[in-house]
GUGU-867196 format. One record per atom (N, C-alpha, C): residue number from 1; x, y, z; residue in three letters. Coordinates in pm, 1 decimal, padded with zeros to 6 digits. Example, Ala and Ser with C-alpha at 12.3 -4.5 7.8 and 13.67 -1.06 7.14 Angstrom:
<i->1 x->01319.0 y->-00569.0 z->00780.0 aa->ALA>
<i->1 x->01230.0 y->-00450.0 z->00780.0 aa->ALA>
<i->1 x->01320.0 y->-00330.0 z->00780.0 aa->ALA>
<i->2 x->01285.0 y->-00225.0 z->00708.0 aa->SER>
<i->2 x->01367.0 y->-00106.0 z->00714.0 aa->SER>
<i->2 x->01290.0 y->00003.0 z->00787.0 aa->SER>
This chain:
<i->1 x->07346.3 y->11934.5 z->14039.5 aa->UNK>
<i->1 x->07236.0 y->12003.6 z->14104.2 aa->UNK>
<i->1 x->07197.0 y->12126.8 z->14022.7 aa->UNK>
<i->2 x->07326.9 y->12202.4 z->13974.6 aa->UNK>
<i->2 x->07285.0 y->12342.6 z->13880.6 aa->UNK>
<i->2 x->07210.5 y->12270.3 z->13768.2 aa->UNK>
<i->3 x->07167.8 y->12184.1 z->13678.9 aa->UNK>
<i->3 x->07104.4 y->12132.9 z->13580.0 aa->UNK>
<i->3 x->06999.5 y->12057.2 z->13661.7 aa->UNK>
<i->4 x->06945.8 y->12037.7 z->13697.2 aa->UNK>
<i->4 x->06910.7 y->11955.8 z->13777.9 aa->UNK>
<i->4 x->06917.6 y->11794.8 z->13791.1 aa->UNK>
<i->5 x->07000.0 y->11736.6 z->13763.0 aa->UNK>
<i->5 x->07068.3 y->11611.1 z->13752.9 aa->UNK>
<i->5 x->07104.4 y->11531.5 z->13891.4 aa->UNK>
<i->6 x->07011.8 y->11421.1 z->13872.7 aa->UNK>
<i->6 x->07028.2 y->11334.7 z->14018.5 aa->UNK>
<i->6 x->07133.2 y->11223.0 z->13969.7 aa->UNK>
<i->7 x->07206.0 y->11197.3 z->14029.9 aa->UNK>
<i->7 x->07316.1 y->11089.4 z->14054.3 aa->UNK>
<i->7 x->07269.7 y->10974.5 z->14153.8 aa->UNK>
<i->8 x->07229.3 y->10859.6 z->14110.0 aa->UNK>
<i->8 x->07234.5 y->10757.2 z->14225.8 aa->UNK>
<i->8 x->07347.7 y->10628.5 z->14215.7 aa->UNK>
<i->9 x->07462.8 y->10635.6 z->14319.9 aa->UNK>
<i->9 x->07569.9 y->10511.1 z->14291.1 aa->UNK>
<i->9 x->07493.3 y->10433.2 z->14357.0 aa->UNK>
<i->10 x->07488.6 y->10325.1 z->14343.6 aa->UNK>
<i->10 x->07516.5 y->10212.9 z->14413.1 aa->UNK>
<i->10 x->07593.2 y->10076.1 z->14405.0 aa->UNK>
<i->11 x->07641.4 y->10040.4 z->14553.6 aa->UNK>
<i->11 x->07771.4 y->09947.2 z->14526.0 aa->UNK>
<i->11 x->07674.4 y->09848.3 z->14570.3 aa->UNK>
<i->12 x->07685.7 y->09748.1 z->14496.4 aa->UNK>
<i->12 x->07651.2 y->09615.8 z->14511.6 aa->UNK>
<i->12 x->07689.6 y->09450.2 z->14413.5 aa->UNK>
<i->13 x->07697.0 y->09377.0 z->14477.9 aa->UNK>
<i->13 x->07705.3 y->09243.7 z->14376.9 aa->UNK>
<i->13 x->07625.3 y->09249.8 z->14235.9 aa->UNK>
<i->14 x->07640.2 y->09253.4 z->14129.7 aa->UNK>
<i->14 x->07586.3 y->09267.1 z->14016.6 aa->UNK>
<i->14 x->07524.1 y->09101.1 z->13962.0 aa->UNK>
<i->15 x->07532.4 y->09053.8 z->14012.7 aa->UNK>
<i->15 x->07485.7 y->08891.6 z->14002.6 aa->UNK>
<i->15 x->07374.3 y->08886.4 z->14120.0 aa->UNK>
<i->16 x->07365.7 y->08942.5 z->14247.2 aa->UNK>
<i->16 x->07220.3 y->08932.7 z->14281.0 aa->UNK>
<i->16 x->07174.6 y->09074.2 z->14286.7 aa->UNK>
<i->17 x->07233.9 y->09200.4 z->14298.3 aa->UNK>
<i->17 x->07143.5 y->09313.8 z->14278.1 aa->UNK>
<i->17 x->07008.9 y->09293.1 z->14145.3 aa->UNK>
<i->18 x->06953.0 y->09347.8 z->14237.1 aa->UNK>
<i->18 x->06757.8 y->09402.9 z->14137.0 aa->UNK>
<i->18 x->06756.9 y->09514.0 z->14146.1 aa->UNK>
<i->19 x->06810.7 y->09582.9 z->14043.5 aa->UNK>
<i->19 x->06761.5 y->09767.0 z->14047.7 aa->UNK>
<i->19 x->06597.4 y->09763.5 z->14046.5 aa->UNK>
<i->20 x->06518.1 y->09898.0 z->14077.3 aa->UNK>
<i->20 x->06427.8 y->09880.2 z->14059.8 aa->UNK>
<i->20 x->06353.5 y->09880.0 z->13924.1 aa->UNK>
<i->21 x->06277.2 y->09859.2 z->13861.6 aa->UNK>
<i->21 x->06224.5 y->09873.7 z->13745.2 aa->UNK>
<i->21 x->06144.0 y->09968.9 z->13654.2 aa->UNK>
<i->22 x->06171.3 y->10015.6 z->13552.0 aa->UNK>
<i->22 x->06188.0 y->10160.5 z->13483.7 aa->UNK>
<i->22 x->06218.9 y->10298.5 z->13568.2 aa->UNK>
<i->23 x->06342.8 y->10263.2 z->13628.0 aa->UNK>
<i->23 x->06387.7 y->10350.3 z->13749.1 aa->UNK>
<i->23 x->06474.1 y->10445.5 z->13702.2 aa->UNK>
<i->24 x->06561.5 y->10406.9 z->13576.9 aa->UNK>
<i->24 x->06674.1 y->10492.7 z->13594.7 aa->UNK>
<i->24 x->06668.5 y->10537.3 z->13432.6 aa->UNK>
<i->25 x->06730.4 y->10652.9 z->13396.1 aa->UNK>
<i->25 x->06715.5 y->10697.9 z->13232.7 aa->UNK>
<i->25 x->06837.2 y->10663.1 z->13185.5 aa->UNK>
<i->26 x->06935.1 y->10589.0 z->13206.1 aa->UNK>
<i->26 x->07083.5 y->10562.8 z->13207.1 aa->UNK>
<i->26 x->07159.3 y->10506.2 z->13282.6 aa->UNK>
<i->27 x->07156.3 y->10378.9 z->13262.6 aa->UNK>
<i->27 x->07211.0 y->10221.4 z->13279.2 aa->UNK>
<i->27 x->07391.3 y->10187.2 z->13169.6 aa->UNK>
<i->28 x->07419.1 y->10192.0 z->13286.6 aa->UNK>
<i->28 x->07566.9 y->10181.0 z->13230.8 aa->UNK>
<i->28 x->07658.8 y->10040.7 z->13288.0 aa->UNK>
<i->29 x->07710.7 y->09976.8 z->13173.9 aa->UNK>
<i->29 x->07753.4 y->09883.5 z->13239.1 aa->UNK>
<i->29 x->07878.7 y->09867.3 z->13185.9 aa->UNK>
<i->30 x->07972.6 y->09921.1 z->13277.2 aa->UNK>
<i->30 x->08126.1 y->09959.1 z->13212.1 aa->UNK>
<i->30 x->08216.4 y->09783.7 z->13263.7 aa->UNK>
<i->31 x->08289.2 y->09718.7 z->13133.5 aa->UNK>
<i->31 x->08402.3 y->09599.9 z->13181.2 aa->UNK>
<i->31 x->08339.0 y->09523.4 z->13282.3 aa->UNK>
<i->32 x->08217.3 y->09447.2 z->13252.7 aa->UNK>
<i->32 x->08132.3 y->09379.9 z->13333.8 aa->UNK>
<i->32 x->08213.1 y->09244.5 z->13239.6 aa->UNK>
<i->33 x->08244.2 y->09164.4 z->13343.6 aa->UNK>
<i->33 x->08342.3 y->09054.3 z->13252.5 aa->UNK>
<i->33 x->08344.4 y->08933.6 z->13340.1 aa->UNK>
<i->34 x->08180.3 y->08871.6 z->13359.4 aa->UNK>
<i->34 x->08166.8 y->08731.6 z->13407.5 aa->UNK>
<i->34 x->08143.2 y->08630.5 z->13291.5 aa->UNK>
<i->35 x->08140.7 y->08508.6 z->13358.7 aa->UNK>
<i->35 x->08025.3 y->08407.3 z->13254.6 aa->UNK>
<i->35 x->07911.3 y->08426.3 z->13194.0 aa->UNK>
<i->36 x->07909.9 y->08374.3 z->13059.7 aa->UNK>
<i->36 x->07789.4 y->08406.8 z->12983.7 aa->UNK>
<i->36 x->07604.8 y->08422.7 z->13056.4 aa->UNK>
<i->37 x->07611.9 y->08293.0 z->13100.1 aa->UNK>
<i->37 x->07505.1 y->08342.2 z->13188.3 aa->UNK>
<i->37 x->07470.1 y->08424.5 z->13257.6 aa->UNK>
<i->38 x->07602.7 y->08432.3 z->13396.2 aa->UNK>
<i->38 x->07575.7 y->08543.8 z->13470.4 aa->UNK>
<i->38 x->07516.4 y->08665.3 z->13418.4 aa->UNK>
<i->39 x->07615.7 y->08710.9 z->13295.9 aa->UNK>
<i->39 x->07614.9 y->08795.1 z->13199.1 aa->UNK>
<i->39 x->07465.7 y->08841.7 z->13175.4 aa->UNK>
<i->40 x->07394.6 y->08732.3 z->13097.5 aa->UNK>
<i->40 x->07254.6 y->08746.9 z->13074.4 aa->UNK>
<i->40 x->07152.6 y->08826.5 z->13168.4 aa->UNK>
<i->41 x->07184.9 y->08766.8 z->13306.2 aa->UNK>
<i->41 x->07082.5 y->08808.8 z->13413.5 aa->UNK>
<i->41 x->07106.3 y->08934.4 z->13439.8 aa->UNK>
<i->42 x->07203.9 y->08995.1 z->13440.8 aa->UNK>
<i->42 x->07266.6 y->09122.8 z->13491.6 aa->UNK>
<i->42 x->07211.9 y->09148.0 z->13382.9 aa->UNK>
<i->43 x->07222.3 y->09177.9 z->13270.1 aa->UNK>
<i->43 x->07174.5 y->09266.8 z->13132.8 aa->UNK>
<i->43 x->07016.1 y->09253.1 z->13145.8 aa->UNK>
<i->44 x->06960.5 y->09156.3 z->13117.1 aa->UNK>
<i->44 x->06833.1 y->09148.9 z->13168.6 aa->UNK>
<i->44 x->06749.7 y->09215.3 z->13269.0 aa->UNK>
<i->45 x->06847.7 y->09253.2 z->13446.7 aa->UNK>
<i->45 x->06787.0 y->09314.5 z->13529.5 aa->UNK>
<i->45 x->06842.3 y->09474.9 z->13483.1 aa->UNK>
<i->46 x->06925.1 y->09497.7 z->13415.2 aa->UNK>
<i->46 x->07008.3 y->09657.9 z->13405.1 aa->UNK>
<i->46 x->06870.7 y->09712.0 z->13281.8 aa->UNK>
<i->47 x->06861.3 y->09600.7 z->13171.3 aa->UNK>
<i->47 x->06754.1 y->09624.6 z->13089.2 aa->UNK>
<i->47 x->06608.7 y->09673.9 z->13155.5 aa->UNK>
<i->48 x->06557.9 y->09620.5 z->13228.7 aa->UNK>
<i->48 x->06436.6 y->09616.8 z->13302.3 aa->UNK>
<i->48 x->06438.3 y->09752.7 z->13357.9 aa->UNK>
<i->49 x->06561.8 y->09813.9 z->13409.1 aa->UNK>
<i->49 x->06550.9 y->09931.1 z->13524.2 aa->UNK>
<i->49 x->06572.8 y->10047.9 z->13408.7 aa->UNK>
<i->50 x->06517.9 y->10030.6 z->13282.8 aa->UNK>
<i->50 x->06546.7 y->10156.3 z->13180.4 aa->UNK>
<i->50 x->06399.9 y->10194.4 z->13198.5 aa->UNK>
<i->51 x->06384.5 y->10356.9 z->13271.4 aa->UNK>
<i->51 x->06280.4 y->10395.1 z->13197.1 aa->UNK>
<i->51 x->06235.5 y->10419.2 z->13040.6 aa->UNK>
<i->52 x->06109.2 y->10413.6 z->13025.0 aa->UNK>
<i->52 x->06088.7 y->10436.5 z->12902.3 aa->UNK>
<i->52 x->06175.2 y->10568.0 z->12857.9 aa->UNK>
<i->53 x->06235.1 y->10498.7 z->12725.0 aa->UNK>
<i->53 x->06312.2 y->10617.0 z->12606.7 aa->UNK>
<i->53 x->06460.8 y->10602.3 z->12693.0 aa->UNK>
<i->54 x->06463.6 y->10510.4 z->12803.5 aa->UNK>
<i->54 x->06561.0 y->10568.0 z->12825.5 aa->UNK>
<i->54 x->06725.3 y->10455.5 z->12783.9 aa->UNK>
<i->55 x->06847.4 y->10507.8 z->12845.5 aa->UNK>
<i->55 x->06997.4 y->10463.7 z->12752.7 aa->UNK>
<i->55 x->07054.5 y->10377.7 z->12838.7 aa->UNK>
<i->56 x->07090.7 y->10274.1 z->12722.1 aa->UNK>
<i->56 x->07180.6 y->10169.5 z->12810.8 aa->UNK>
<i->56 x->07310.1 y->10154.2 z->12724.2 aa->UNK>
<i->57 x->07393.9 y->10165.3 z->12791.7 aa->UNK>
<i->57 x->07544.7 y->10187.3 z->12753.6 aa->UNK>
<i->57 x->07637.7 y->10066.6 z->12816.8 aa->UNK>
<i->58 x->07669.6 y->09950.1 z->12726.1 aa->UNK>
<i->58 x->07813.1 y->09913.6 z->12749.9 aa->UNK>
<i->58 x->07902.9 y->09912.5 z->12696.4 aa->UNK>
<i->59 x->07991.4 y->09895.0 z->12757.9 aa->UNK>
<i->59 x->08151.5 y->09893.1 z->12675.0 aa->UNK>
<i->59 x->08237.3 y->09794.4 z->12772.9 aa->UNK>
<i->60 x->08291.8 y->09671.9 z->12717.3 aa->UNK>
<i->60 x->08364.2 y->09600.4 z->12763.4 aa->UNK>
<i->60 x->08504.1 y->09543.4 z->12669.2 aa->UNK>
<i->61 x->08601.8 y->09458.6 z->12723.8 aa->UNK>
<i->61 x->08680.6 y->09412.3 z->12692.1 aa->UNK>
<i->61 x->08604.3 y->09257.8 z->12548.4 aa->UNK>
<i->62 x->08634.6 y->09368.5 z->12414.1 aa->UNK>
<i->62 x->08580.3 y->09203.3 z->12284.0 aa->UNK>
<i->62 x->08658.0 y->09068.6 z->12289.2 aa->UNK>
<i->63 x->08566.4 y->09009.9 z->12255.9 aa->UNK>
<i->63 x->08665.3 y->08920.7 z->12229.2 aa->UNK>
<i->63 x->08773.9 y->08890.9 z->12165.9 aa->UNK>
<i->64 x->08801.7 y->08959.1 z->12076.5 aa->UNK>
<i->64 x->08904.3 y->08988.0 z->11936.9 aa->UNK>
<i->64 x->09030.6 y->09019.8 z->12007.5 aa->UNK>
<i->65 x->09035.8 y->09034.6 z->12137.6 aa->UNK>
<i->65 x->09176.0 y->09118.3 z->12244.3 aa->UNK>
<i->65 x->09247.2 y->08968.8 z->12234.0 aa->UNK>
<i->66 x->09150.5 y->08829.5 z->12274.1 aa->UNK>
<i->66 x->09226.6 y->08740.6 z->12285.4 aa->UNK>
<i->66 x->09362.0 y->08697.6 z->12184.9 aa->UNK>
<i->67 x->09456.6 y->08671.7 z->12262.4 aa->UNK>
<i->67 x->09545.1 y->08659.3 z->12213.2 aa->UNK>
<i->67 x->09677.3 y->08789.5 z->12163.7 aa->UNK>
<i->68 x->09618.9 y->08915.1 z->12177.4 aa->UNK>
<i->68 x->09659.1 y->09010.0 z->12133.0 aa->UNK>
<i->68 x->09746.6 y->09048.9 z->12254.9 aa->UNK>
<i->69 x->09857.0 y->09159.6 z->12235.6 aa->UNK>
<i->69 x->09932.2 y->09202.1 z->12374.5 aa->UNK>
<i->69 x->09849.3 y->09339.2 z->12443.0 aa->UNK>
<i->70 x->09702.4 y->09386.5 z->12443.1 aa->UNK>
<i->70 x->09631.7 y->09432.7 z->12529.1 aa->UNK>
<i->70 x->09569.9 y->09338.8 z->12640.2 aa->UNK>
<i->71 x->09611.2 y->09439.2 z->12765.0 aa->UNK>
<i->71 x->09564.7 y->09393.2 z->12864.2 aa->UNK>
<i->71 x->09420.1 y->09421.0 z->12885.5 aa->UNK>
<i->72 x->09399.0 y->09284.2 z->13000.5 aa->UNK>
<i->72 x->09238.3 y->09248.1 z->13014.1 aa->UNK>
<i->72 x->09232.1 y->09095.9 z->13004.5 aa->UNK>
<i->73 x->09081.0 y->09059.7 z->13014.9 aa->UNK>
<i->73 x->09095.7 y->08890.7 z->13049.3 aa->UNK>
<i->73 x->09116.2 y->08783.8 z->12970.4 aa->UNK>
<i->74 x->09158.2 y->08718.0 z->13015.6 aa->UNK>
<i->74 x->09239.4 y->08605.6 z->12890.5 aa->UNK>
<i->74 x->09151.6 y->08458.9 z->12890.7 aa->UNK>
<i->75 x->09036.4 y->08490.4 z->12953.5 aa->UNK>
<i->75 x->08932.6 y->08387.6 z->12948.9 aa->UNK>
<i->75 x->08842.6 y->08432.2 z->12858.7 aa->UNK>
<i->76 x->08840.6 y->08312.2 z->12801.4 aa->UNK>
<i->76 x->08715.8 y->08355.9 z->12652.8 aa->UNK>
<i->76 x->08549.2 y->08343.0 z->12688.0 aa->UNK>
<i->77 x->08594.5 y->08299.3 z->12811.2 aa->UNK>
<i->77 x->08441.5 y->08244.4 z->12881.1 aa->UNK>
<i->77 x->08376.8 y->08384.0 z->12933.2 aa->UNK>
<i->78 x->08457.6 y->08467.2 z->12990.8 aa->UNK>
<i->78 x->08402.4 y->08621.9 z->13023.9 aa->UNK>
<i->78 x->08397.0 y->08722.3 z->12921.6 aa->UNK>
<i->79 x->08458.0 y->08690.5 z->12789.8 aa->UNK>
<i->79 x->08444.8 y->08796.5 z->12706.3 aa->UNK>
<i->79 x->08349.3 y->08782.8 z->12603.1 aa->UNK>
<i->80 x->08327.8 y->08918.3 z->12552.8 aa->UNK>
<i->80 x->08183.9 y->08911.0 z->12405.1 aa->UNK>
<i->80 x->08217.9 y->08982.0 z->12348.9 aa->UNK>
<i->81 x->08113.0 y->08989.0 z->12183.5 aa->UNK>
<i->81 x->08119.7 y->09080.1 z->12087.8 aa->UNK>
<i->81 x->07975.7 y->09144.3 z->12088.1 aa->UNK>
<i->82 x->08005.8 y->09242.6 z->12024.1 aa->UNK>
<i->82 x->07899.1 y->09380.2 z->12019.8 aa->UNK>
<i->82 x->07770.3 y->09272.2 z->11992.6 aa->UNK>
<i->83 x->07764.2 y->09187.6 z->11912.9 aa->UNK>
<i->83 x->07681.9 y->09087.0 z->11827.1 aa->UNK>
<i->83 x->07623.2 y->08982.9 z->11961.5 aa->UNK>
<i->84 x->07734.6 y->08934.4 z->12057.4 aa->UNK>
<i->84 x->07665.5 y->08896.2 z->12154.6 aa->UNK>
<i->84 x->07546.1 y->08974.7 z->12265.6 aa->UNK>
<i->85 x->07622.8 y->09067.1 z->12277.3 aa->UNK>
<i->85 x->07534.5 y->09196.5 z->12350.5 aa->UNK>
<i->85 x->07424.7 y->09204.8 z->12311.9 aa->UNK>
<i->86 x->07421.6 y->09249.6 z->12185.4 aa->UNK>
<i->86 x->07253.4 y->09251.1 z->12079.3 aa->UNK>
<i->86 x->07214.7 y->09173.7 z->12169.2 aa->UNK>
<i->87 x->07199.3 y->09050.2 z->12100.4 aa->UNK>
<i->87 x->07125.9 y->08875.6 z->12110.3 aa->UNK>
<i->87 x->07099.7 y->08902.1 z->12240.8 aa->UNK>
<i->88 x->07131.0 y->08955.5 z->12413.9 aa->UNK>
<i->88 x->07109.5 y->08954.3 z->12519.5 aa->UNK>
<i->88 x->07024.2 y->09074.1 z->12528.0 aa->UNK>
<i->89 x->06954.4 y->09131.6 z->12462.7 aa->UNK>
<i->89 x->06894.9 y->09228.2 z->12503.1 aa->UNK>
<i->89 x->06768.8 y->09250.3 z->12370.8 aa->UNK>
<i->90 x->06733.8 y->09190.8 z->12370.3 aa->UNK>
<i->90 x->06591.5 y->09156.2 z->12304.8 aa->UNK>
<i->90 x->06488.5 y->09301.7 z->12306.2 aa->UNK>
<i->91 x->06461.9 y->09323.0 z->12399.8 aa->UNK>
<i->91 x->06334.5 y->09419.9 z->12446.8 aa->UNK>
<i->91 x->06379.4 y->09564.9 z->12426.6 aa->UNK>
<i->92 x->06538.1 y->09510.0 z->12404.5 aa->UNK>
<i->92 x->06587.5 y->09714.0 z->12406.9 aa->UNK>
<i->92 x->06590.3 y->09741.2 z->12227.3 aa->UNK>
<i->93 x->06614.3 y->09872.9 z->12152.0 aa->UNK>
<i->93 x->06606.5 y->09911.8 z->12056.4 aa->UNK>
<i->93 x->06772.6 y->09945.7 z->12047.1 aa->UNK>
<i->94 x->06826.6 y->09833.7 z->11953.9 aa->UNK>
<i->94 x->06995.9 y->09938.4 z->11915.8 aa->UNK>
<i->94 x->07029.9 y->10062.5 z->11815.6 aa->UNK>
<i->95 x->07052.3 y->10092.9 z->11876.1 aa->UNK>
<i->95 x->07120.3 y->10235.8 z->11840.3 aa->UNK>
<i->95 x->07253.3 y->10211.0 z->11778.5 aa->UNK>
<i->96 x->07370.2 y->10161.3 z->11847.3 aa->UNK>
<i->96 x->07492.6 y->10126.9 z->11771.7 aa->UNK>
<i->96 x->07501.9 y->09980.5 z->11823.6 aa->UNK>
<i->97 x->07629.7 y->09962.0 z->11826.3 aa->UNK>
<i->97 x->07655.2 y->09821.0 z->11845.1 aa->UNK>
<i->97 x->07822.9 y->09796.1 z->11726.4 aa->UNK>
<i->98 x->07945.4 y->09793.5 z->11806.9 aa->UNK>
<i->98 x->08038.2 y->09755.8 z->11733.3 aa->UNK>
<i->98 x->08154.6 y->09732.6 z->11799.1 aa->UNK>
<i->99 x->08234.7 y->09760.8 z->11723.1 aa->UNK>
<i->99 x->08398.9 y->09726.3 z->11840.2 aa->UNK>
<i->99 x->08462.3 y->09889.7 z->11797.6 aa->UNK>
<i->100 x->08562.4 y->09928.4 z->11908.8 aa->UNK>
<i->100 x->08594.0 y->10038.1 z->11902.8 aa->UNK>
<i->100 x->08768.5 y->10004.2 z->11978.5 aa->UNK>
<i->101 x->08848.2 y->10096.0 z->11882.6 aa->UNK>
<i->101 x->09008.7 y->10089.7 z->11934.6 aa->UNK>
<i->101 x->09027.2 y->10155.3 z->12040.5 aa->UNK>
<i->102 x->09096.8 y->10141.5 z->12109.2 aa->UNK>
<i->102 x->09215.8 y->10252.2 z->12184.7 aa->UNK>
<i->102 x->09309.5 y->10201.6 z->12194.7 aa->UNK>
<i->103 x->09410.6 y->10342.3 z->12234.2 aa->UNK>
<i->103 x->09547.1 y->10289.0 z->12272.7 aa->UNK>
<i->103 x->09587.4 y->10248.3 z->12423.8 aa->UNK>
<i->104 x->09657.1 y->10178.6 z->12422.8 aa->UNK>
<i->104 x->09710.0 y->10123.9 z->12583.1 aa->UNK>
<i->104 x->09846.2 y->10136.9 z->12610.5 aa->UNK>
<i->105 x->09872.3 y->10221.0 z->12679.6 aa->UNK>
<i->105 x->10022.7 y->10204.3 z->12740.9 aa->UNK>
<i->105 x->10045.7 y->10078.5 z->12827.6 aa->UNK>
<i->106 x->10172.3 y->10030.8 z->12769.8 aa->UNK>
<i->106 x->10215.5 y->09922.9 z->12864.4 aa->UNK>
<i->106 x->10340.6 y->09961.9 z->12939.7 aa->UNK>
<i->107 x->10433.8 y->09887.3 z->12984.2 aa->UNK>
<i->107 x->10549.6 y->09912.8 z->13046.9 aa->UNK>
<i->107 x->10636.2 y->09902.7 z->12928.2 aa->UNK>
<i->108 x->10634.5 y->09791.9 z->12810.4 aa->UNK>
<i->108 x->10736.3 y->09817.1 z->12745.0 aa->UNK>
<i->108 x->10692.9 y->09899.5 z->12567.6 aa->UNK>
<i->109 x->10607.2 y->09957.3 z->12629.1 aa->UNK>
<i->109 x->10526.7 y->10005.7 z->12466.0 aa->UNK>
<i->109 x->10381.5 y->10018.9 z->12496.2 aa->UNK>
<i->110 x->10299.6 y->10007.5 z->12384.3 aa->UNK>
<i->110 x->10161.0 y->10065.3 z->12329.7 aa->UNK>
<i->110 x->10128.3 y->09916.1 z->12243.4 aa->UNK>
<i->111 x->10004.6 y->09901.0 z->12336.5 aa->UNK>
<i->111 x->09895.7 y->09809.5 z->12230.1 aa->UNK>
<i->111 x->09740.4 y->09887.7 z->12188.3 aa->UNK>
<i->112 x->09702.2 y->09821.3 z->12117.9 aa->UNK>
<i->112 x->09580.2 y->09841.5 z->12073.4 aa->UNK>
<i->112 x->09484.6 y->09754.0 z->12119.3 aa->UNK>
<i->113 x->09375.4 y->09799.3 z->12240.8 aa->UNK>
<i->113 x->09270.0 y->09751.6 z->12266.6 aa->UNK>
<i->113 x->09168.9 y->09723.0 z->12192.5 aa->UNK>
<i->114 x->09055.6 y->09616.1 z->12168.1 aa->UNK>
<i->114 x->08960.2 y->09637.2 z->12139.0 aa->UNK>
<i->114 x->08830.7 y->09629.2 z->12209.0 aa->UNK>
<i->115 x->08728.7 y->09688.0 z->12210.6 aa->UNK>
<i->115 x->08632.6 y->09706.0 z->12338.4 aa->UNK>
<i->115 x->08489.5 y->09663.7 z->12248.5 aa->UNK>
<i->116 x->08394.4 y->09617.5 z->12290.3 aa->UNK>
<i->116 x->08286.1 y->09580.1 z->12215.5 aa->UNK>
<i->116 x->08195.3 y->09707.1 z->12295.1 aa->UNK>
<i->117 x->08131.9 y->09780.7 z->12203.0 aa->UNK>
<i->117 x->08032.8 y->09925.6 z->12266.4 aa->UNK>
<i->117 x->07943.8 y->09889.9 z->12225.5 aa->UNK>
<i->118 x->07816.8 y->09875.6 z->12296.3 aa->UNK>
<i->118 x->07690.0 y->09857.9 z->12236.3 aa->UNK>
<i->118 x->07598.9 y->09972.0 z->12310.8 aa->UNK>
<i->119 x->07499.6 y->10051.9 z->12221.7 aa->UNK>
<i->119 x->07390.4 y->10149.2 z->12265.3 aa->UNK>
<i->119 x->07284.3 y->10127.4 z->12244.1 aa->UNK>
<i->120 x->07179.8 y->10115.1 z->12289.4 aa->UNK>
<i->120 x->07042.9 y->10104.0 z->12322.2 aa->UNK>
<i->120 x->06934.2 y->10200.8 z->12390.5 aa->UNK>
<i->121 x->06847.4 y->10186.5 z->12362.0 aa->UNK>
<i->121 x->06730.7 y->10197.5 z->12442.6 aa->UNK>
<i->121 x->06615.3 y->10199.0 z->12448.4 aa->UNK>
<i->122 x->06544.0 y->10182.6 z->12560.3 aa->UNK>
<i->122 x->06433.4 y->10071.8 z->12565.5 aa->UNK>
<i->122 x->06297.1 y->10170.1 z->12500.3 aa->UNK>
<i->123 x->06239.6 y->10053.2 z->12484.6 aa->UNK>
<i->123 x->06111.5 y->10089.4 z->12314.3 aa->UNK>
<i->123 x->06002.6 y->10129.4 z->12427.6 aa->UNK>
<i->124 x->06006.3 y->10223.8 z->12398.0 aa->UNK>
<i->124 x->05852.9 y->10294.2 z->12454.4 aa->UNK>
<i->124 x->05699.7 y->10204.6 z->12458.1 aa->UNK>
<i->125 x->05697.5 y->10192.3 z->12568.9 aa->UNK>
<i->125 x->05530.9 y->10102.6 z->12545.2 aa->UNK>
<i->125 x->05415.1 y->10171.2 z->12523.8 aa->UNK>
């Protein structure tokens, strides 16, 4: 409120939610980890609700984890690379787009995550 910064959550199913369109300046879609399709539509409607100029941010579990001892999903059918992300988002302008480390504590030690981050945002009409 001291900056003047509005916050809107909302909880809903991400497979039929419709945000509204060029609604929000910052679209975030943190470990969104369905089927490819699903995938599409959700990026597609999160894309749509960027006002002009404005940022779309994900970061999820890459595919590159498979097989590795970081935790996260072990279905290859829910996971992507920065490169898939692109290809689903046509209309937006990238900014970055790559894979990024961290560390993970486990119970018996430390793995190395990898996360696919992709940045965007949508092209001014």
């Amino acid at each position: 409120a001291e900056r003047g910064v509005e916050v809107e959550l909302v909880e809903a199913d991400l497979r039929a939610y419709e945000p509204p369109a060029k609604a929000f300046d910052l679209v975030l879609v943190l470990y969104l980890h369905v089927p490819a399709q699903e995938r599409r539509a959700v990026l597609a409607r999160a894309a749509r609700a960027l006002a002009r100029g404005g940022t779309f941010l994900l970061v999820g579990h890459d595919l590159a984890n498979l097989g590795a001892s970081a935790p996260g999903p072990s279905d290859p059918n829910v996971l992507y690379t920065p490169e898939d992300i692109v290809r689903e988002l046509p209309d937006l302008r990238v900014i970055r787009a790559h894979r990024v480390t961290r560390r993970v504590a486990l119970d018996d030690g430390q793995a190395v995550a990898i996360d696919a981050l992709v940045r965007a945002v949508s092209i001014p009409a």
